[in-house]
Each structure stands twice: as structure tokens, then as C-alpha cells.
C-alpha positions as CSV (number, residue, x, y, z in Angstrom):
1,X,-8.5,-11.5,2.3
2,X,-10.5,-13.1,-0.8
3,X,-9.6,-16.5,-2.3
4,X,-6.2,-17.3,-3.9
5,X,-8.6,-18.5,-6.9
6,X,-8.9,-14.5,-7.5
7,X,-5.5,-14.3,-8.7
8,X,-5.8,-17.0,-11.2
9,X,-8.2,-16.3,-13.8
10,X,-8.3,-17.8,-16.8
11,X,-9.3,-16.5,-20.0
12,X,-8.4,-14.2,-23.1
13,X,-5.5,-11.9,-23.8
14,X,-3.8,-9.6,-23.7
15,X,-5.0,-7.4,-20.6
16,X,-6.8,-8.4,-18.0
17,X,-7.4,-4.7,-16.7
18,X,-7.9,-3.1,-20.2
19,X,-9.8,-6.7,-21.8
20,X,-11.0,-9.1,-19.6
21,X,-12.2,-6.7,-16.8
22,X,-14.3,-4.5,-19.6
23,X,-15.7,-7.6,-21.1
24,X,-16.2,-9.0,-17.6
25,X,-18.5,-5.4,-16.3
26,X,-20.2,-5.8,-19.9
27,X,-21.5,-9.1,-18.9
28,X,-22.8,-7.9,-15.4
29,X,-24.4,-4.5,-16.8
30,X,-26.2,-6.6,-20.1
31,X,-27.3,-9.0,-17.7
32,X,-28.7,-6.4,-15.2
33,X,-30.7,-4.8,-18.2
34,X,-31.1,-7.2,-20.6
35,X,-33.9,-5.6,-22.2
36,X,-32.0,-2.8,-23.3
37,X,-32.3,-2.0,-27.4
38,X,-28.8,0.0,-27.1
39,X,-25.6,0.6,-25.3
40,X,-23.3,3.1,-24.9
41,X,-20.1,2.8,-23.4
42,X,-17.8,5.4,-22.9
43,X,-14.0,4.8,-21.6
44,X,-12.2,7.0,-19.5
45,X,-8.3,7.3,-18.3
46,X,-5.9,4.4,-19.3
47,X,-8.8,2.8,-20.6
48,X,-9.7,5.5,-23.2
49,X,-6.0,6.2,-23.9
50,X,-4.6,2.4,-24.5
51,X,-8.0,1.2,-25.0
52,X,-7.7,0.4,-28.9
53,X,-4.2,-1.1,-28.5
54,X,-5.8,-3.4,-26.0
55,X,-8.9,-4.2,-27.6
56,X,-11.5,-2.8,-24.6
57,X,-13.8,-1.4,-27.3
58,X,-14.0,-4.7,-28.8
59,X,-13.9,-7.0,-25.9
60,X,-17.2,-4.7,-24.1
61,X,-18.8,-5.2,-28.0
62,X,-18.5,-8.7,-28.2
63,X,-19.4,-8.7,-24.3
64,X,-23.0,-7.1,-24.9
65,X,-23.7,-8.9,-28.5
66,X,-26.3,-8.6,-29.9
67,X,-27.6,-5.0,-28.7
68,X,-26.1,-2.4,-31.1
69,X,-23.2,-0.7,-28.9
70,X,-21.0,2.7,-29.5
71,X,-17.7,2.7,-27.8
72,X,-16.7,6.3,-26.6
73,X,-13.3,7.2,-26.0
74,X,-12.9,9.8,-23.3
75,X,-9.4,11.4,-23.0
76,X,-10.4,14.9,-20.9
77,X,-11.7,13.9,-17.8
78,X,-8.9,13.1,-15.6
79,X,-11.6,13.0,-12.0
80,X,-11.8,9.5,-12.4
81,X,-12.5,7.4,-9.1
82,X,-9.7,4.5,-10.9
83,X,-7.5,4.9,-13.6
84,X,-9.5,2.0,-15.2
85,X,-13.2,3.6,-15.5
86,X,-15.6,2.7,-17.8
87,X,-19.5,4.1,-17.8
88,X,-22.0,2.0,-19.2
89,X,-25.4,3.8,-20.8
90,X,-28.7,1.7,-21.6
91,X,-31.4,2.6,-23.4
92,X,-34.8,1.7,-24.6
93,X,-37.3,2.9,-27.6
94,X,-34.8,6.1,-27.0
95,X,-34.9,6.4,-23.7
96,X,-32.3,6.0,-20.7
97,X,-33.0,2.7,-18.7
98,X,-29.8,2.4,-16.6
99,X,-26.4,4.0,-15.9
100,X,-23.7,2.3,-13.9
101,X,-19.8,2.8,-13.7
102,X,-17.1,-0.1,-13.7
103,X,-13.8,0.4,-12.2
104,X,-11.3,-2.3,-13.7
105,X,-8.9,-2.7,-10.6
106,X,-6.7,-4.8,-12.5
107,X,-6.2,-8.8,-12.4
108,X,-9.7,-9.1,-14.1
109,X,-11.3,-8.2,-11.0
110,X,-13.9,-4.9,-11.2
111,X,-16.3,-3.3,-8.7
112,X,-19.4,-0.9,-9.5
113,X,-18.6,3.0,-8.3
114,X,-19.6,3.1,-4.6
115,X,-20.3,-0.6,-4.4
116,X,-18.6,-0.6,-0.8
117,X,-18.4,-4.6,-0.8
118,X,-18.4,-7.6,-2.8
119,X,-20.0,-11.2,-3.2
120,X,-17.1,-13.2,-2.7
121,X,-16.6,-13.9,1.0
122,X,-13.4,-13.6,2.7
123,X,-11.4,-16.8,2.9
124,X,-8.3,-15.7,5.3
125,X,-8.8,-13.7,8.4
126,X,-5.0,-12.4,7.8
127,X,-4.0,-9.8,5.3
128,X,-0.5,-9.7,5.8
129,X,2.3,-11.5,5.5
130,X,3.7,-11.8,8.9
131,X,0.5,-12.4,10.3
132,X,0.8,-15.3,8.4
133,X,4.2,-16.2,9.1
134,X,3.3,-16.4,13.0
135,X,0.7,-18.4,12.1
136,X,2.1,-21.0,10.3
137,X,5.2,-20.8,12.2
138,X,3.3,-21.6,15.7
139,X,1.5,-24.2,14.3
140,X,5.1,-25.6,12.2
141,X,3.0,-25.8,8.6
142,X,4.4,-24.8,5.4
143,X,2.9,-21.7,3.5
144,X,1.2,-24.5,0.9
145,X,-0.6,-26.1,4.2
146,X,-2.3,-22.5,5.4
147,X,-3.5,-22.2,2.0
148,X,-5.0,-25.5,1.4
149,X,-6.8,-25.6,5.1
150,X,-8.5,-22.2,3.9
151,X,-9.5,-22.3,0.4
152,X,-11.5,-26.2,0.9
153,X,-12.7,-28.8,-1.6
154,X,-12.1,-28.8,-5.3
155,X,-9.4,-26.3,-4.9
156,X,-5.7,-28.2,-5.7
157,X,-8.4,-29.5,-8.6
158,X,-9.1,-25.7,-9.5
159,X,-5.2,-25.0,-9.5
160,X,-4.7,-28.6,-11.5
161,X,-6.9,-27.0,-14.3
162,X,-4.9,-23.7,-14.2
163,X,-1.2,-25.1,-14.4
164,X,-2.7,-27.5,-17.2
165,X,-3.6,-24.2,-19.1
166,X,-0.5,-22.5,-18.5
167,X,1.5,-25.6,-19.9
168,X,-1.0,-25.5,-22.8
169,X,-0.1,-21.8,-23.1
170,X,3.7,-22.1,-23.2
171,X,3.5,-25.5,-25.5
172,X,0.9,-23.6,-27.7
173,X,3.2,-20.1,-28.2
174,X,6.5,-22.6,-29.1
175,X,4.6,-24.1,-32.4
176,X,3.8,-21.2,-33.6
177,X,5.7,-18.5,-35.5
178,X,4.6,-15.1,-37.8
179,X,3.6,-11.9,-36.6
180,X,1.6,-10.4,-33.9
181,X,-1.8,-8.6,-34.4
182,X,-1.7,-4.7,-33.7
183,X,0.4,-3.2,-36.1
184,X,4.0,-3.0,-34.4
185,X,4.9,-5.8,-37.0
186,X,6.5,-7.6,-34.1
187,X,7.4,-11.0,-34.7
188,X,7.1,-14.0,-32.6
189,X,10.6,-15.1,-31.1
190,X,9.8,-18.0,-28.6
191,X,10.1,-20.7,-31.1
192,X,13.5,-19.2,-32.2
193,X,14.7,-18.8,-28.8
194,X,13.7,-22.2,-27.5
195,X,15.1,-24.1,-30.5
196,X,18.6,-21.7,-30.9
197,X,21.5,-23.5,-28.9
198,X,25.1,-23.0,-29.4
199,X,27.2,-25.9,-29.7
200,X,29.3,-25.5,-26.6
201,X,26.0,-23.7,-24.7
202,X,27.0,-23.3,-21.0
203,X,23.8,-25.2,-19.0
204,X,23.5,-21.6,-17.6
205,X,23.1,-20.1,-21.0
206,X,20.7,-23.3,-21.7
207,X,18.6,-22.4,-18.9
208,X,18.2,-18.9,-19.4
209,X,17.7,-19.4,-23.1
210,X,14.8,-22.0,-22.2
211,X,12.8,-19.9,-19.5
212,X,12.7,-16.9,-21.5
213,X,11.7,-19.1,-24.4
214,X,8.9,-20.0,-21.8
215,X,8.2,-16.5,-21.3
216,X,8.3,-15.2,-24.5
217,X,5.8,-18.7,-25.6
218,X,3.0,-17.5,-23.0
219,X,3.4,-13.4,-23.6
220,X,3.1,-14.0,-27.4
221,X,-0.1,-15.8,-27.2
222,X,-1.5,-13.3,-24.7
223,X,-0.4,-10.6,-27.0
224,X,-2.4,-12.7,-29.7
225,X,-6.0,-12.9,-28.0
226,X,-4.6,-16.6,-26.9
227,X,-6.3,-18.1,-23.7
228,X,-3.8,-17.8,-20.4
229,X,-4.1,-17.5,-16.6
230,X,-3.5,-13.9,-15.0
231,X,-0.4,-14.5,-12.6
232,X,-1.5,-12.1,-11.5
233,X,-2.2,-9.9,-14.3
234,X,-2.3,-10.8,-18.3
235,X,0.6,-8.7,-19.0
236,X,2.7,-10.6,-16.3
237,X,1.6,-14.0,-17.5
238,X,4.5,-15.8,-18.6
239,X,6.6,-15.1,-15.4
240,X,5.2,-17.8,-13.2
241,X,4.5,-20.5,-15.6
242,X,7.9,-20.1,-17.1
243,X,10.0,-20.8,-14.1
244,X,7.6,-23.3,-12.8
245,X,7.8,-25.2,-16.1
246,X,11.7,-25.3,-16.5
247,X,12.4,-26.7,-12.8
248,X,9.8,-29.0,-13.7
249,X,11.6,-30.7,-16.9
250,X,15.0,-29.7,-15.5
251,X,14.6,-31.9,-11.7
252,X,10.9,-33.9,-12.4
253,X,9.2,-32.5,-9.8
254,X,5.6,-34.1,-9.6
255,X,2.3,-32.0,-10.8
256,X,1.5,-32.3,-7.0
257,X,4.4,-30.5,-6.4
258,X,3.8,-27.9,-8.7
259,X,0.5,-27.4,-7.4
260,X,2.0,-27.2,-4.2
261,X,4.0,-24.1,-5.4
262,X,0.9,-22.4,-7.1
263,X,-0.6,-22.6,-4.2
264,X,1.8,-20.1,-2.8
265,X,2.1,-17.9,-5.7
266,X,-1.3,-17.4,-5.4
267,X,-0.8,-16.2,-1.7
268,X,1.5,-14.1,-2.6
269,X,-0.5,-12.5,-5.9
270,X,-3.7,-11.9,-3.3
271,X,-1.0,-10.5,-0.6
272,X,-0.3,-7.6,-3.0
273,X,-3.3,-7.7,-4.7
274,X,-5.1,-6.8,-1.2
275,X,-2.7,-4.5,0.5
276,X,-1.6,-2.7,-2.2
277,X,-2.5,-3.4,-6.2
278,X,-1.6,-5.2,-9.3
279,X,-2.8,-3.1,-11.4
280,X,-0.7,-1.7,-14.5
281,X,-2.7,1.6,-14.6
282,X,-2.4,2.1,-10.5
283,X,0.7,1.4,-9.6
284,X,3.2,1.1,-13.2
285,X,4.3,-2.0,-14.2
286,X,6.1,-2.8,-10.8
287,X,2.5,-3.7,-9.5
288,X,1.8,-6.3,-12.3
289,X,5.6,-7.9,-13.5
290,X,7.1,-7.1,-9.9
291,X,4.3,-8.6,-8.5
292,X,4.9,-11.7,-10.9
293,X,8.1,-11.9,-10.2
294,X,7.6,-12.2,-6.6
295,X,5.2,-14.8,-6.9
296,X,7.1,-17.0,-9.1
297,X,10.1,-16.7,-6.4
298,X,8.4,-17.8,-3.6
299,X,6.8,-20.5,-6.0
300,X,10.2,-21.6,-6.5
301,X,11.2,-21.8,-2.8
302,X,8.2,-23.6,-2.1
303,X,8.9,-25.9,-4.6
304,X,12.5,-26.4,-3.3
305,X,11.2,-26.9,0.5
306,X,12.8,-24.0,1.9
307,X,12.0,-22.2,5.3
308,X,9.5,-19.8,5.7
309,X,11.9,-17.2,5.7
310,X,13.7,-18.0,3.4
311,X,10.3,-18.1,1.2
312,X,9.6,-14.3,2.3
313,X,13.5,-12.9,1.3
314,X,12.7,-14.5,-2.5
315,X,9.2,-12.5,-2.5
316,X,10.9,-9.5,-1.0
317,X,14.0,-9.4,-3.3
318,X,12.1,-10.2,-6.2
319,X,9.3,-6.8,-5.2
320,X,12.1,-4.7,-4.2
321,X,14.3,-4.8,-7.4
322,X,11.3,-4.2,-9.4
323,X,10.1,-0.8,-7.7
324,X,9.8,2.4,-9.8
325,X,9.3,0.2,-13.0
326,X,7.1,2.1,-15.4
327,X,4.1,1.1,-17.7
328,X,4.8,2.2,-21.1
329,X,3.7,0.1,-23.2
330,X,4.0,0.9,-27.2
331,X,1.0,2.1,-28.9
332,X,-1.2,0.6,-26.0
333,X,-0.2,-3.0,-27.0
334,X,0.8,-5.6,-24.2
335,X,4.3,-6.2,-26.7
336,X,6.8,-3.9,-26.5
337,X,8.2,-3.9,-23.8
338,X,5.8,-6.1,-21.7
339,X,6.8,-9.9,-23.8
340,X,10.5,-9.2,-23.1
341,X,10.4,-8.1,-19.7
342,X,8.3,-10.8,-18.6
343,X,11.5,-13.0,-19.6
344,X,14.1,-11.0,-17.7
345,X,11.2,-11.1,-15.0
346,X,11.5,-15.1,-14.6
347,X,15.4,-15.1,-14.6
348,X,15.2,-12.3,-12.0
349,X,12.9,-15.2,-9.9
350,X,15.7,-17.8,-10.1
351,X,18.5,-15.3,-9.2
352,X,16.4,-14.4,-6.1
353,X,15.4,-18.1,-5.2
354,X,19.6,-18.1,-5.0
355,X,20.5,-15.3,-3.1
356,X,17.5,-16.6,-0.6
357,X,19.1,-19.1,-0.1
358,X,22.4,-17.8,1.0
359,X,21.6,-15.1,2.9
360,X,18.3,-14.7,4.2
361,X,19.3,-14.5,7.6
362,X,20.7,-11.3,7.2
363,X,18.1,-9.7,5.5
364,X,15.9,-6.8,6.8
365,X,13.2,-5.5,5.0
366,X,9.8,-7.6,4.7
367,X,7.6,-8.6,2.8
368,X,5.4,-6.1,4.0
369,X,6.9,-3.4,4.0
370,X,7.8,-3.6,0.0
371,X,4.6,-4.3,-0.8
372,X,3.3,-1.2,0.8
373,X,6.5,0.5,-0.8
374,X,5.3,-0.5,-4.0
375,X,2.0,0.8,-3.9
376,X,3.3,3.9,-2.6
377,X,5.9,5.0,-5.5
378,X,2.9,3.5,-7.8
379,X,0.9,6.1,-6.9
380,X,3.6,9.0,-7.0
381,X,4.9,7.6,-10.4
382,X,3.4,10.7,-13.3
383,X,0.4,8.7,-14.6
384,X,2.6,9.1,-18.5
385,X,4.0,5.8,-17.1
386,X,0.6,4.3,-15.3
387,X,-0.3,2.5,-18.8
388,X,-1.3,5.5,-20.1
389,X,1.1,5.1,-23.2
390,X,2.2,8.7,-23.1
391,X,5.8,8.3,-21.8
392,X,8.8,6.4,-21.7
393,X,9.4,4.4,-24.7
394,X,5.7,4.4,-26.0
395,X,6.0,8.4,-26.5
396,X,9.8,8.1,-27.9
397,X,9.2,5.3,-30.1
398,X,6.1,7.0,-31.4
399,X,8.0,9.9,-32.3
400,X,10.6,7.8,-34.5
């Protein structure tokens, strides 16, 4: 299994499939051919039909500046090797120089077509999570330990950096107000939210209007080209942040305790991420906010010492109750209904962080075995709702 740091990427909304995986491949291909005197790209699948509402043709542009590049959108082939495919064309004095494919496999991460392994080096030996349990329970270390011993120097440094820019994220998204880019006319809410109480507000109805105001501060400034971290995707990335931020003000947990609980986000981001996928266009939406959710549960019981077990139910809970969930978004924009959901997303952590701690001795599905669920009613879901924008609410809404 690859490095936790895979999971945490930072950079610009508002996909990290659709945006920051193009511009990523577009930076690999130019730099492979840099003589090239144009480009042609041409998009394919989720990529061709969300691709504008995303902003893939611009982020691969910007990518390969200053060679002169066309942007093909290609809705009819549907034998694509990933949902996520993009071809890239060079050419010189007229003449073809280079072809490659990019698949964007979602969480910013992309491979070449038939490239059978990567640079990065596997970190952990284990792939699963009760290979990991056993492990860290015969050795009595916490989930936070296992990942520190593998990932080595500079990396609670490398996680400092990345809950600094998620706190910049959420305080950045509460100044401002206005409308988001795209043409849905949408208008920012987490300022509203966050500043709205009642006078006799319940400290429950205080806490959930604060972590979705959270949520809604991160989500807005993805959906604005802001800079976030991909927990694990862009579309999921107020989830973590949000929970993480509120238990911080609410009980004053350290920044060494927070990193503490990233830590085991992470691990449970690259759990899915490796067994099954996180990826909007693969698996629905359950892949990138379930996922989200998960992580930001077990970041929560981490952060409240609990047992191992205990750690797993939150995970599991939070996965399970997200399967089947679809990826519709609205005219291919990561707004409607991908800024909401990501605040129902982080109340759906805390609620699980509570029930795992009641009753996770009588639980009995794993970890897993939802992942590998997940991945599984991903891949039967129609691909109308694999971020494809043709059902659901971004085909009814359309038709309005």
C-alpha cells in the first residue's frame, strides 16, 4: 500500500479527478515532449461529459502553456479503460511526435494506459484493515503509531502543512460571501450559516449549525478554484476538516492531536483508496463523500482515544450508510448537490463516532468487507449516476 501522503494532496478546486488529475497528466505529457509546437487533447467519458462544468479543458490548457492546445470533447466512445480518460496528441512542424493516454483514477492520482506500476514505492506491506488491526493489536499500538513508524521523517511535518491549509480553507470560505463561478447562480451560505444563531440555540443545534458552516466554508472555496486538500477527493473536502476543526475549538485539543487524527484519516482514505476506489466517476459519490465520511469518523475516534475497535465500527458505519449514493452532480459543477452533502457528511461522522462508542461490541460487519461492498455497488450503479451528469437531479433539474 502507497503512502498516506497520497490521500492528501493539496492544490486547486473543484475536482481532483476531472481538474487536478488532467492538469497533473498535462504536466507529465509537456514535460515528456517539450518540444512539441501543438497539443491536442481529447476527453473521453465523465471527463468529456462534465468536463466543462469542472474546468478539465482549462486546467490541461493552462497545464501545457505556452504550446497552442485544442481541447476535444469526446461523448461516443464508451470502450474506455477508466471512466476518467484523457488522450494527449503532440505534434511538430505538422507532424505527430507522441501519443499517450491518462487515466484520472480519482484523488489526483493518474496512471498512463498499460503503465502496469508506479514510482512511488510501497510504504505498508498490509492492504487491509484487519491485517492491520492484528498488527497493531499484537504489538498494543494505536492506529496513529503504525502510521508514523511507516511513513518516516518529515511526515507529521507534511500533515502539519496540510491541516494548516485546511484551517486556512475553512477560515478563508467564512469571509467571504457572493456567488459561485459556473452559472447555477448559487450563492455562498457558510458565512450565513456560521454567523445565524437563534437566541435560545440548543448546543446541539449550535454544533451542527457550526460544522456544516465548516463544510459549507471549504466546499465553497473548492467550488471557486480556491486551494484545499483532497480528503480524499476535492469534492469530499470539507468533510474531514470540518469535524476535525469544531472538536478542536469545542474541547482544545492540541495540533499534535490533530495531527494525530490525520494521521488515521489518511489510513483509512489509502485503505479504500487501494482496495477499492475514491473515485466519483468509478464508484458514485459513495466512493468520494462515503469515503470522507469514514475517514473523518475514525479521525474522530482517534482523536477521542478510543479502542481499535471501536475506531473500525465509526469507519464501518460511516461507509455503510453511504452505499448506493449517486454522483449527479448539476451541470457538471462540484455545487449542487456535492457543497451540501459534504455538511450532512460531517454530522453523519459525529453521529457514528457516538453510536461507536456504545455499541461496537456488537457489531458485525468490517471494515473490509464495506469497503469491498462499496466498490462493488459502484461498479453496478448505471454510469447516469458515475459523474456523468446525465441522471438524478443533474438530468431533472436541467429539464426545469
Amino acid at each position: 500500500m502507497k503512502s498516506v501522503r497520497s490521500v492528501f494532496k493539496i492544490g486547486v478546486g473543484p475536482s481532483s479527478s476531472h481538474t487536478m488529475g488532467p492538469n497533473f497528466a498535462a504536466k507529465r505529457f509537456l514535460a515528456e515532449n517539450p518540444y512539441a509546437d501543438s497539443i491536442v487533447v481529447t476527453l473521453y467519458g465523465s471527463l468529456a461529459k462534465t468536463g466543462q462544468g469542472h474546468g478539465t479543458d482549462r486546467a490541461v490548457i493552462d497545464a501545457l502553456q505556452p504550446i497552442p492546445t485544442k481541447v476535444v470533447f469526446n461523448y461516443d466512445d464508451i470502450d474506455l479503460p477508466h471512466p476518467n480518460t484523457l488522450t494527449f496528441v503532440a505534434f511538430k512542424d505538422g507532424k505527430e511526435i507522441a501519443n499517450k493516454t491518462f487515466l484520472s483514477i480519482g484523488g489526483g492520482d493518474i496512471k498512463a494506459k498499460g503503465e502496469l506500476t508506479t514510482i512511488e514505492p510501497d510504504v505498508y506491506a498490509e492492504k487491509h484493515f484487519t491485517e492491520i488491526v492484528e498488527l497493531c493489536k499484537a504489538r498494543n499500538i494505536r492506529l496513529s503509531d503504525y502510521v508514523f513508524e511507516h511513513e518516516g521523517e518529515g511526515f507529521k511535518e507534511f500533515l502539519m502543512t496540510v491541516w494548516q491549509t485546511m484551517c486556512n480553507a475553512i477560515s478563508q470560505g467564512l469571509t467571504k460571501t457572493g456567488i459561485l463561478p459556473g452559472g447555477l447562480e448559487l450563492q455562498r451560505k457558510a458565512q450565513l450559516l456560521y454567523n445565524k444563531r437563534h437566541i435560545d440555540e440548543s448546543p446541539q443545534t449550535r454544533e451542527n449549525r457550526i460544522v456544516c458552516a465548516y463544510a459549507f466554508a471549504v466546499s465553497e472555496q473548492n467550488a471557486d478554484c480556491g486551494t484545499i486538500v483532497t480528503a480524499p477527493t476535492c469534492g469530499s473536502c470539507g468533510v474531514v476538516p470540518a469535524v476535525l476543526k469544531y472538536m478542536q475549538d469545542k474541547n482544545g485539543f492540541s495540533d499534535n492531536d490533530i495531527i494525530r487524527a490525520l494521521a488515521v484519516a489518511g489510513l483509512i482514505g489509502n485503505i479504500v483508496r487501494t482496495n477499492a476506489s475514491i473515485s466519483g466517476a468509478e464508484a458514485g459519490c459513495q466512493a468520494e463523500v462515503g469515503t470522507a465520511c469514514s475517514m473523518a469518523a475514525a479521525a474522530l475516534a482517534e482523536l477521542f482515544e478510543m479502542g481499535i475497535d471501536q475506531i473500525e465500527y465509526a469507519a464501518e458505519i460511516s461507509l455503510e450508510h453511504h452505499l448506493g449514493l449517486t454522483c449527479d452532480p448539476v451541470c457538471g459543477l462540484v455545487q449542487i448537490p456535492c457543497i451540501e452533502r459534504n455538511a450532512v457528511s460531517a454530522m453523519r461522522a459525529i453521529n457514528a463516532l457516538s453510536l461507536a462508542n456504545f455499541l461496537s461490541d456488537s457489531r458485525k460487519i468490517s471494515f473490509d468487507i464495506v469497503v469491498e461492498t462499496m466498490y462493488r455497488t459502484g461498479r453496478d450503479l448505471s454510469e447516469h449516476y458515475r459523474e456523468t451528469s446525465q441522471g438524478g437531479l443533474a438530468k431533472l433539474y436541467q429539464h426545469k
